[in-house]
VEXLUMGU-91606 format. One record per residue (C-alpha): residue in three letters; x, y, z. Coordinates in pm, whole numbers, plus 32768, in hexadecimal, padded with zeros to 4 digits. Layout:
N
AlaXYZ...
//
This chain:
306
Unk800080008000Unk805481687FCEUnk8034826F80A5Unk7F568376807BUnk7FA184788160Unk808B84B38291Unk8035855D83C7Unk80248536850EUnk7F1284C9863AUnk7EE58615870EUnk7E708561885CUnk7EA48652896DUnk800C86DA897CUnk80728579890AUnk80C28571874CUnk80AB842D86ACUnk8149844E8552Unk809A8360843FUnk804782F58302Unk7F0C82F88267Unk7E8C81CA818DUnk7D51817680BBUnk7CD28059816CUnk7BC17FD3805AUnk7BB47FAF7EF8Unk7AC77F817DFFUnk7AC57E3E7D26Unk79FC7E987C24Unk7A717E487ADEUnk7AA57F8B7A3BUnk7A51800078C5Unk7AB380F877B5Unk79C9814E76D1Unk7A43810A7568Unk7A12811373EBUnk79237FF57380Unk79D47FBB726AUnk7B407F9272B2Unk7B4B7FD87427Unk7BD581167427Unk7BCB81F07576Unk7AD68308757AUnk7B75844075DAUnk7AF3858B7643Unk7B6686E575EBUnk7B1C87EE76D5Unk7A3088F3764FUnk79C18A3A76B8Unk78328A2F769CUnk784F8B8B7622Unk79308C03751EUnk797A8A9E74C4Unk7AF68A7B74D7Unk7BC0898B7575Unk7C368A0476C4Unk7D8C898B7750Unk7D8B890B78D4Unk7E698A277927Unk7D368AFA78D7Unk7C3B8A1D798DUnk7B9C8AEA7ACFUnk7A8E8A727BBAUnk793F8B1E7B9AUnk77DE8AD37C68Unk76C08B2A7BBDUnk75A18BCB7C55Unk74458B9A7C48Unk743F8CA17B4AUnk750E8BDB7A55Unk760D8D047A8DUnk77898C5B7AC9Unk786F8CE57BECUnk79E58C9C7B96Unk7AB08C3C7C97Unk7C368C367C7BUnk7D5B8BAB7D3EUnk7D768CF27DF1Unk7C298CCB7E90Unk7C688BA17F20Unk7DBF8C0B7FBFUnk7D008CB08110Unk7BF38BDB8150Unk7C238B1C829EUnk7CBC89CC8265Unk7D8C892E8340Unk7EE788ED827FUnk7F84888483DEUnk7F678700838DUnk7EB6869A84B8Unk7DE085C48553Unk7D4A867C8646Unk7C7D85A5875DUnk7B60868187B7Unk7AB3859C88B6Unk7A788400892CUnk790583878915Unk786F822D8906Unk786B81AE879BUnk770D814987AFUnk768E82BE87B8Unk771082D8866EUnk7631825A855FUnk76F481C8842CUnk764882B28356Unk772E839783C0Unk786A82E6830AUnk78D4831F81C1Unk7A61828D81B5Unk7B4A81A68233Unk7CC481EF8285Unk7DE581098322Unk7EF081FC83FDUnk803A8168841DUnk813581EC8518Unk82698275848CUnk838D81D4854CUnk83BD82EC865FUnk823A82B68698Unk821E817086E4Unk823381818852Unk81118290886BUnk8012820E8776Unk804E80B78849Unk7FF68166895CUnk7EB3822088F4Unk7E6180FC8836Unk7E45802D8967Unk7DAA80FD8A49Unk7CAB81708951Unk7C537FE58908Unk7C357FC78AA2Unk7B3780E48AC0Unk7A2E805889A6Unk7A4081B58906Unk7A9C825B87DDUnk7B55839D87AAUnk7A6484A586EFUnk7B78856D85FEUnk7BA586B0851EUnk7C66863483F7Unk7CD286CE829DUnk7CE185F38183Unk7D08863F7FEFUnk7CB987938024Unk7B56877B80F9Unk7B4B87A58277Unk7A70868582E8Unk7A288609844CUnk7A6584918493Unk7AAB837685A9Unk7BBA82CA85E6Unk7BB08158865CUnk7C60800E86A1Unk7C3F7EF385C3Unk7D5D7DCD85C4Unk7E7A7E938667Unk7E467FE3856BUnk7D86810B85B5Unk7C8C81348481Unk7C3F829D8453Unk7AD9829C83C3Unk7A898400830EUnk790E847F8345Unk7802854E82AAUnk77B18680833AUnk761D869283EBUnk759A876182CDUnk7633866C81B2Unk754985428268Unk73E18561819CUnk729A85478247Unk71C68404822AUnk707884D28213Unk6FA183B18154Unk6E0883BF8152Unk6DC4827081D5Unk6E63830F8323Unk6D5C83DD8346Unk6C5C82BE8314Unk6BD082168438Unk6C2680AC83C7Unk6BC27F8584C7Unk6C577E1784CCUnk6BE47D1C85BEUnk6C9E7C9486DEUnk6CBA7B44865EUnk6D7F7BDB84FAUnk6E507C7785D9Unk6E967B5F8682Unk6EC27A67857AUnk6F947B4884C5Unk70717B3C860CUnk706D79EF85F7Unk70E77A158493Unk72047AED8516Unk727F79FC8618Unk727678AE8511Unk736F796B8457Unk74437A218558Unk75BE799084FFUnk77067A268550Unk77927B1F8429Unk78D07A838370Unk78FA7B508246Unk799D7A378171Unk782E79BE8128Unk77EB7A9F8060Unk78867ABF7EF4Unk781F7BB87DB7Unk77977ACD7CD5Unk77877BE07BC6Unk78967C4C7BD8Unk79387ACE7B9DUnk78387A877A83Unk788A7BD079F0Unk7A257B847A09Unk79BF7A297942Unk792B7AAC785BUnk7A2F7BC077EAUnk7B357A757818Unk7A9079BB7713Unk7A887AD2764AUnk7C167B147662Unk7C417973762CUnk7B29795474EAUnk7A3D787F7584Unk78DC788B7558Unk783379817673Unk76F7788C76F5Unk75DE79997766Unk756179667899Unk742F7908790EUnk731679EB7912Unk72C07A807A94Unk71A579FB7B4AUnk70827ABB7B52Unk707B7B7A7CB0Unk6F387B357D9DUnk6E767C7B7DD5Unk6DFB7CCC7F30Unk6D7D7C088019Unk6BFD7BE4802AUnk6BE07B1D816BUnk6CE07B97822DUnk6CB67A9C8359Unk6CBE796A8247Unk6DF37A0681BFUnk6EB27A3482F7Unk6E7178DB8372Unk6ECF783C8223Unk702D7929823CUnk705A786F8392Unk70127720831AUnk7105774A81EAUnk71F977EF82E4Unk721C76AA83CEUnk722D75C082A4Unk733976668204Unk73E476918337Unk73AF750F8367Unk743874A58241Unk756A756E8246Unk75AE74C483A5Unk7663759684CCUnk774C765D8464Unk78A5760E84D3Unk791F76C68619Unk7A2777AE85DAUnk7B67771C867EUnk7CAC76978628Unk7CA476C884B5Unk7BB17813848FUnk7CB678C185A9Unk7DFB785F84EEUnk7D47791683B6Unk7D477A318472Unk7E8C7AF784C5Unk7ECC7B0685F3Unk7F287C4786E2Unk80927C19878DUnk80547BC48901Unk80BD7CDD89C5Unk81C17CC98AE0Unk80F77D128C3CUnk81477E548CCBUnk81C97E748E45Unk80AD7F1A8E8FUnk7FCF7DF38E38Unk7F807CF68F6DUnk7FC27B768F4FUnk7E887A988F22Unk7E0C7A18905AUnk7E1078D290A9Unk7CEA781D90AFUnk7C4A77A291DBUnk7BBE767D9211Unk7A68763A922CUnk79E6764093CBUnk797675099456Unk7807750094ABUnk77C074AA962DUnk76FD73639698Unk75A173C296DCUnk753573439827Unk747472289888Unk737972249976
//
C-alpha cells in the first residue's frame, strides 16, 4: 500500500506522527468506452460552451452557478484564505461511546501507521482507547476538504473513519409515516420468530459478488475465443405479500429447513483462528497484578440429625 498522507495524531500535548492509507478498494471491473468498430478509446476535448474553442487546463477555473443560470468564477487566489487547516493533524476533539454514532454518519475508511519514532505513543493510545470501549471523535483534513471523523481500533491499527457533516445526512420524510398503519400482535410476533430462525454470527467470507465473477467470465472467454453461453433468464420476483401472517410463517418454515439441511455450522476454533492474524501478546506491565490463585471449593457441613 501507499501512503496517502502524513501527519500526525494531536492527542493532548502528546503527537503521534503517521501515515495515512486507503483501507478499501473497489473491485469492480472497470470499462472504457470505445469505438464499436475497431475499439478505439473515446476521448474528450474540453470545450468552452460559449465561444466554442478548446480551452487548455491551464485556463480551466472553478465556477458555481446560481439559480439564475449566472456563473461566479472562482480562481486559485480565492481559495488561498479560506480556513483550512494545512497543519496535518489529527486533532482528537472528544471520546464518546461508538454506539451514539449512527453509521450513517461514515463515508471513508483509512489505516494510520506509526512512523518509527511513533510507535511507542500510538501503542499507547491505542491500548488505552481499546480498554475504555470508546472512540476518539476527530477534526481531520484530507484531499483538500475539512471533514470530522472517528478514530477506532480494529486488529492492532487505529482506523480513522472520515464523516459527513449533520446537514449532508437527508431527511427520511416518506407519506406512509404519516399514515396510521396497524399490524397485529401475532405478525409481529411471528415475524420475530422469523428474526430469531435466522439469527447467525456475521463471517464476511459467505458472501461473494456473483456478478462481478460471471461478468470477469465472460470478458475471459471473450479474450480466449470461446463461445460466451448467455445466462439464464432471472426469475420473476414475487410481488407483495397478500396474507402477511401466511407469508411470515411460510418464511419461518423455509428458514428452519434450510438451516436443517445445511447442518450446524462449524464452531470457529482451531482452524477459523489460525486464518486470522493474530495480535502480538503483550508483555504485562509492573503495574499489572498476578492472577490469583484459585481457591478451592468450601466443604459443605453435615446437617444434623435429630
Amino acid at each position: 500500500m501507499r501512503s496517502i498522507w502524513k501527519g500526525a495524531i494531536s492527542f493532548g500535548l502528546v503527537m503521534i506522527p503517521v501515515k495515512v492509507y486507503s483501507a478499501t478498494e473497489q473491485k469492480d471491473v472497470s470499462f472504457n468506452q470505445v469505438h464499436r468498430t475497431d475499439g478505439g478509446r473515446i476521448k474528450y476535448r474540453r470545450v468552452c460552451s460559449v465561444c466554442g474553442q478548446e480551452v487548455s487546463f491551464g485556463d480551466i477555473a472553478k465556477g458555481y452557478e446560481l439559480a439564475t443560470g449566472e456563473m461566479v468564477v472562482l480562481t486559485d487566489e480565492d481559495f488561498e484564505d479560506l480556513p483550512l487547516s494545512t497543519s496535518r493533524r489529527i486533532d482528537v476533539l472528544q471520546f464518546t461511546p461508538a454506539e451514539q454514532i449512527d453509521p450513517i454518519y461514515f463515508a471513508k475508511s483509512y489505516f494510520l501507521e506509526p512512523d518509527a519514532q511513533g510507535a511507542r505513543p500510538y501503542v499507547l493510545l491505542r491500548d488505552a482507547l481499546e480498554r475504555s470501549g470508546q472512540v476518539a471523535v476527530v477534526k481531520v483534513a484530507l484531499r483538500q476538504r475539512e471533514s470530522l471523523a472517528t478514530l477506532r481500533v480494529r486488529d492492532g491499527v487505529f482506523v480513522l473513519e472520515t464523516m459527513l457533516w449533520p446537514d449532508e445526512i437527508r431527511v427520511a420524510s416518506f407519506p406512509f409515516l404519516e399514515e396510521d398503519i396497524e399490524v397485529r400482535q401475532a405478525e409481529v410476533s411471528m415475524a420475530e420468530s422469523l428474526i430469531t430462525t435466522m439469527v447467525a454470527d456475521f463471517d464476511p467470507a459467505e458472501y461473494r459478488d456473483a456478478y462481478r465473477e460471471a461478468l470477469q467470465e465472460v470478458i475471459e472467454a471473450k479474450v480466449a475465443g470461446r463461445e460466451v453461453v448467455a445466462p439464464a433468464a432471472p426469475a420473476e420476483e414475487a410481488g407483495p405479500s397478500v396474507d402477511l401472517m401466511a407469508a411470515l410463517r411460510a418464511s419461518v418454515e423455509a428458514a428452519k429447513r434450510e438451516r436443517e439441511a445445511a447442518g450446524p455450522k462449524a464452531p470457529r476454533t482451531a482452524e477459523a483462528k489460525e486464518a486470522k492474524p493474530k495480535r502480538p501478546a503483550r508483555a504485562a506491565s509492573k503495574t499489572e497484578k498476578e492472577p490469583r490463585e484459585a481457591k478451592a471449593p468450601a466443604r459443605r457441613k453435615p446437617r444434623k440429625t435429630a
